[in-house]
N, C-alpha and C positions, 0 to 999 in steps of 0.2 A: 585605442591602440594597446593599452595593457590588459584591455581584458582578451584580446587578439592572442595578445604572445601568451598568456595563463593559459586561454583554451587550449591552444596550441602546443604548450608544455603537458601539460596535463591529458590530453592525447596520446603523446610520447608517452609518457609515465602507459597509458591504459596500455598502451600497444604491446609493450615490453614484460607485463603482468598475464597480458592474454595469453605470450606464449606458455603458461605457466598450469594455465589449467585447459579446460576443455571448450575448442575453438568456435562449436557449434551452438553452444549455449547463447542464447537471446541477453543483448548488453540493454537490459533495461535499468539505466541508472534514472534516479526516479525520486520522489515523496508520496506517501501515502500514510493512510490511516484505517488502522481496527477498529472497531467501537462498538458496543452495545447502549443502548435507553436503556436504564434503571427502572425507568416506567411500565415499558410495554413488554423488555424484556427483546427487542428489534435487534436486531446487526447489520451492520454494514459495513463496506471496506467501498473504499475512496483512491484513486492515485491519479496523478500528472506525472508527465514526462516529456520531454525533448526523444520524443521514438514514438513512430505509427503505429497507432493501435495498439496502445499500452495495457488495457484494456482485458485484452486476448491474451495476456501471460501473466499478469499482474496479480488479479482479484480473480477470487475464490470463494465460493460460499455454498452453505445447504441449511435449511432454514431446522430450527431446534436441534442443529449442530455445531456451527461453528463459521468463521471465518477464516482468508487465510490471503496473506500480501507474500507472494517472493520475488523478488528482485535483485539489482544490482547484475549480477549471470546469474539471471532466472532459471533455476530447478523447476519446470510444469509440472514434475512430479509430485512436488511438494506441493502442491494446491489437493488434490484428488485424493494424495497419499494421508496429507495428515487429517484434513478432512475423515477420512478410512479412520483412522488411530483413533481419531477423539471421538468416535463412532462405536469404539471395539472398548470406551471408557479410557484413555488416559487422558492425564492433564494437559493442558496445551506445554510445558514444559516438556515432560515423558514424550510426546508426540517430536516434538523440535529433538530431541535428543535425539531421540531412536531416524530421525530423518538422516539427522548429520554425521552421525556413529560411521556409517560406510560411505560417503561424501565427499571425495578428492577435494570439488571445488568448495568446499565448506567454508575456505579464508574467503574467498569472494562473496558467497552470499550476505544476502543481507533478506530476511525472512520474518514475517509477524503473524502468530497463530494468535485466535480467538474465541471461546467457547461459550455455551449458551448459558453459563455461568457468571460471564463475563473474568473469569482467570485470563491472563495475556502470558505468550513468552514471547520472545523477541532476540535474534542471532543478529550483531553485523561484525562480518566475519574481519581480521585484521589485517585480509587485503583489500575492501572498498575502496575506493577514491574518495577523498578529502575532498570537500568535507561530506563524512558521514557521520552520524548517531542516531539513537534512539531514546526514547521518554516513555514511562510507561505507568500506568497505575491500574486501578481495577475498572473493567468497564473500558479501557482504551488502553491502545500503543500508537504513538507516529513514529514517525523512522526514514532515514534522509538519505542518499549517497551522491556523491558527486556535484554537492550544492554550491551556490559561489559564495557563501560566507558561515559560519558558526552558528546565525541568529535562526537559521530556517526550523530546525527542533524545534527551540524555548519558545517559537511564536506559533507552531503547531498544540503545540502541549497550553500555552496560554489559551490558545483563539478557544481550546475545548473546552477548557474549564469554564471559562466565563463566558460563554454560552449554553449554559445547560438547561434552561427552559425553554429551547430552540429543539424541535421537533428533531430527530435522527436523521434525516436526508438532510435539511438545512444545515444544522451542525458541522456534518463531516465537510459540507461545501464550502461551509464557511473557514473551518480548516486550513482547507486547501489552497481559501484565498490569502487567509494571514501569512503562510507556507510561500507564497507566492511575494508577495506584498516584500518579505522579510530580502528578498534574493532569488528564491526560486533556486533552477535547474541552472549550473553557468553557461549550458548550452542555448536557453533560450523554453520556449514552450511551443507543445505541436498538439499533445492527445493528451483525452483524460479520459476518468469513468468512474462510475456510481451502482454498485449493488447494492440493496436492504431486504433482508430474510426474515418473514418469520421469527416468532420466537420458540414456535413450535409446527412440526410436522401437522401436518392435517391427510386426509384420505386424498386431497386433491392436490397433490405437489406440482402440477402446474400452474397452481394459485401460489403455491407460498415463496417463489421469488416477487416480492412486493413492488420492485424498483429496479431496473434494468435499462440504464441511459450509459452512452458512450459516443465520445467525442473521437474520429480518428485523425483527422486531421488540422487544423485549424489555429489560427493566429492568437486566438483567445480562447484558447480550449476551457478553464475555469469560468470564464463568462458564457460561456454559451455549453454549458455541460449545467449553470444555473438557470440559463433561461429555458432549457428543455427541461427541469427540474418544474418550473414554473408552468409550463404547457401543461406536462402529465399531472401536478395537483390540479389543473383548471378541470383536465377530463375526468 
């Protein structure tokens, strides 16, 4: 019952915030994560959400360029866009900048750029929904909004570390599940999804998206976003 009247407060609270920026924007309140392998030099971007087809506005990537998570009131432009920037050589920071410079809803986003460098920047703007944050270091960002407790970062940003001789698909999945494990989404869980690129362009760019699974609907989207994880290494 008190997680009832929280959802339900905190509803209130989004509803009253929406009027505030722009109405049409996708509420993907969400976790997710950037990452590169130090190894192979791979990237990937990872999320879950309580929202259909997370998937489809979330995660961003081109391989020997970059990643890119935006969420919270998802900017689609910001996938494509910064992608373009870190493209044209700026930093994932310089990229995030120049996105948010002319940006009404900038307090709402919440955004993780990633470069084939593995440099991370990371925006959660100071109107998300509690709880939000972010964690970041070289090589990765994870980043939260609308969670049901504080822990879901610190057990994103642990599950990474100490897993680091777990393969890059595994890893981020595994992420996901600590993220999960910790509280999750206070809405509940519906979709996830798994991109890994390249570390570099090749002549055949329909080869270099490596990894392309997505969960849209489903009761256990982390477990079964794993076990389609598990299918495509078999093939």
């Amino acid at each position: 019952m008190k997680r009832i009247i929280l959802f339900l407060s905190v509803i209130s609270i989004f509803t009253m915030k929406a009027q505030t920026t722009k109405p049409n924007d996708p509420l993907a309140h969400t976790f997710s994560i950037v990452a590169r392998d130090d190894k192979t030099g791979e990237m990937a971007v990872a999320v879950q959400s309580h929202w259909f087809s997370v998937g489809t506005a979330v995660s961003w990537g081109e391989a020997g360029v970059g990643v890119v998570a935006t969420q919270s009131f998802v900017n689609k432009s910001f996938g494509i866009r910064g992608l373009e920037l870190l493209k044209q050589g700026k930093s994932p920071q310089e990229a995030m900048d120049f996105l948010l410079s002319d940006d009404e809803g900038r307090d709402f986003r919440q955004v993780a750029i990633l470069d084939k460098q593995g440099r991370v920047a990371t925006h959660t703007g100071k109107s998300c929904i509690d709880y939000a944050g972010q964690a970041n270091g070289e090589n990765f960002s994870v980043q939260a909004n609308m969670m049901l407790n504080g822990k879901v970062v610190p057990a994103m940003e642990k599950a990474w570390k100490e897993n680091n001789e777990m393969p890059l698909a595994e890893r981020v999945v595994a992420v996901l599940q600590a993220a999960q494990n910790a509280g999750g989404d206070i809405r509940g869980k519906q979709s996830a999804a798994l991109l890994v690129f390249a570390a570099e362009a090749s002549e055949e760019p329909w080869n270099d998206k490596l990894i392309d699974l997505r969960v849209d609907d489903s009761e256990n989207p982390i477990k079964e976003i794993d076990r389609l994880l598990k299918v495509f290494l078999v093939y």
